[in-house]
C-alpha positions in Angstrom: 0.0 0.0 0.0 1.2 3.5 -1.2 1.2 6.4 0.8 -1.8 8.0 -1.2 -3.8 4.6 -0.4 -2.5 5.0 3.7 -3.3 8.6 4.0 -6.7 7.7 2.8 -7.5 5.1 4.7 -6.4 7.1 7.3 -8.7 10.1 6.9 -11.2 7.2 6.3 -10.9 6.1 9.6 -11.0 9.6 11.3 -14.1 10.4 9.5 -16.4 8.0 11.3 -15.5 10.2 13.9 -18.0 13.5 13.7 -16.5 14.7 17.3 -13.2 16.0 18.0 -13.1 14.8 21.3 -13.5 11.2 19.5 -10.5 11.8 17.1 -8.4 12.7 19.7 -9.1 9.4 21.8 -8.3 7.9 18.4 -5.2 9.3 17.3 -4.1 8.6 21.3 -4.6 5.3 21.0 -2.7 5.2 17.4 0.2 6.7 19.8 -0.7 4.0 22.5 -0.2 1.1 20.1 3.5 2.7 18.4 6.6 0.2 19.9 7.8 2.1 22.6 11.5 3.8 21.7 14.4 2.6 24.6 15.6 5.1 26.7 19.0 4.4 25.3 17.6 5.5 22.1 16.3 9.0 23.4 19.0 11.0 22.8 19.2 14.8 21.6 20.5 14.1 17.7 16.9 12.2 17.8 14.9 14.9 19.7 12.5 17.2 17.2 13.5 20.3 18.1 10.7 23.4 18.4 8.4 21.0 19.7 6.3 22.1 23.2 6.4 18.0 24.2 9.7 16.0 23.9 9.5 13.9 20.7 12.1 11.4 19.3 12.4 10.7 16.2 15.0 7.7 15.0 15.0 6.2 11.2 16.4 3.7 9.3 17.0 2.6 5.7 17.3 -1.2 4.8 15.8 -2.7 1.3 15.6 0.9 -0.5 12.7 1.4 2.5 12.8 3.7 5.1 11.5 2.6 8.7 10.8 5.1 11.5 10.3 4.5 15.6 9.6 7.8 17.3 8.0 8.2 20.8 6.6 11.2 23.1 6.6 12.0 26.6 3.0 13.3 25.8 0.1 11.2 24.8 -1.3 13.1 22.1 2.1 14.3 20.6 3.1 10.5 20.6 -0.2 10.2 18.7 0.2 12.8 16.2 3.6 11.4 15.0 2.1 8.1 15.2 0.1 9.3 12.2 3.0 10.4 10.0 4.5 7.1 11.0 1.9 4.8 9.8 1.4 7.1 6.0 5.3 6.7 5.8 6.9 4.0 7.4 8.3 1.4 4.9 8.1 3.9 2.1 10.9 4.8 -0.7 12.9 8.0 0.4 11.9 9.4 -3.1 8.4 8.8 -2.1 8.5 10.3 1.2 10.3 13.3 0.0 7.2 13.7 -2.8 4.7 12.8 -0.9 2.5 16.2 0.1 1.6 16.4 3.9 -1.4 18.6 4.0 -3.1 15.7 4.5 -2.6 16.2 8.2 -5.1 19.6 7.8 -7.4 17.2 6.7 -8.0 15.6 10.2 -9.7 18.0 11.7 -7.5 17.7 14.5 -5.2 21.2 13.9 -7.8 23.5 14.3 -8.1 22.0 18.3 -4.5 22.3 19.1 -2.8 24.8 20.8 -0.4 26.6 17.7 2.6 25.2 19.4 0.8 21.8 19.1 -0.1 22.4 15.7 3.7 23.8 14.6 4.6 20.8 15.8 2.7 18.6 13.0 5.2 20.7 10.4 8.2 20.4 12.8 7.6 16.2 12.4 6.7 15.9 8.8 9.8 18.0 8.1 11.8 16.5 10.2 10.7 12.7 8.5 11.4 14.4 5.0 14.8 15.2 6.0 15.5 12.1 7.5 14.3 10.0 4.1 16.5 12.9 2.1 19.7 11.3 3.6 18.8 8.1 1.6 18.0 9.8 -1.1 18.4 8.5 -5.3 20.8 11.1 -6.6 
């Protein structure tokens, strides 16, 4: 399944949802169910900077794929990059880096967040982007 198909499927899901409480519990438990990241793994070089919560943020390439693990010290910030996670986690790094990430305005779930919150939604995506550039084609 291609990123197109996941976000889909993910605003799919979020749409049987006509409360915003309801798509918060959601996207909390999307965080809930992300592998927790080792301590040993929460270092600075993997902590998203700008963020109001601490997030981390590791990735790896293997098979022309990248894979990502991040975790939160807040609930619903370990749920928002759960989201990101599950559109591009075993993706190309070409398709990452094309992939457009407005989707996330889609949710509905911006317009409830405090703006530092809600900067941090860019402040993930960009930091996933920059991570897949490193593994780059060309």
């Amino acid at each position: 399944m291609g990123i197109e198909a996941k976000k889909a499927e993910l605003l799919e899901e979020l749409g049987f949802f006509h409360d915003w409480t309801e798509r918060y519990e959601y996207v909390i438990g999307l965080g809930k169910s992300l592998p927790a990241m080792p301590e040993e793994n929460q270092t600075a070089d993997k902590l998203i900077k700008g963020c109001q919560s601490q997030v981390w943020l590791d990735a790896s390439f293997s098979d022309g794929l990248m894979h990502y693990q991040a975790d939160s010290d807040s609930l619903i910030t370990k749920g928002m990059i759960a989201l990101f996670v599950r559109v591009l986690d075993g993706e190309t790094p070409d398709a990452i880096l094309k992939a457009d990430m407005s989707f996330i305005d889609q949710t509905g779930l911006k317009e409830h967040l405090a703006p530092t919150r809600a900067n941090a939604l860019n402040l993930m995506a960009t930091q996933m982007k920059q991570r897949a550039l490193e593994h780059a084609a060309g």
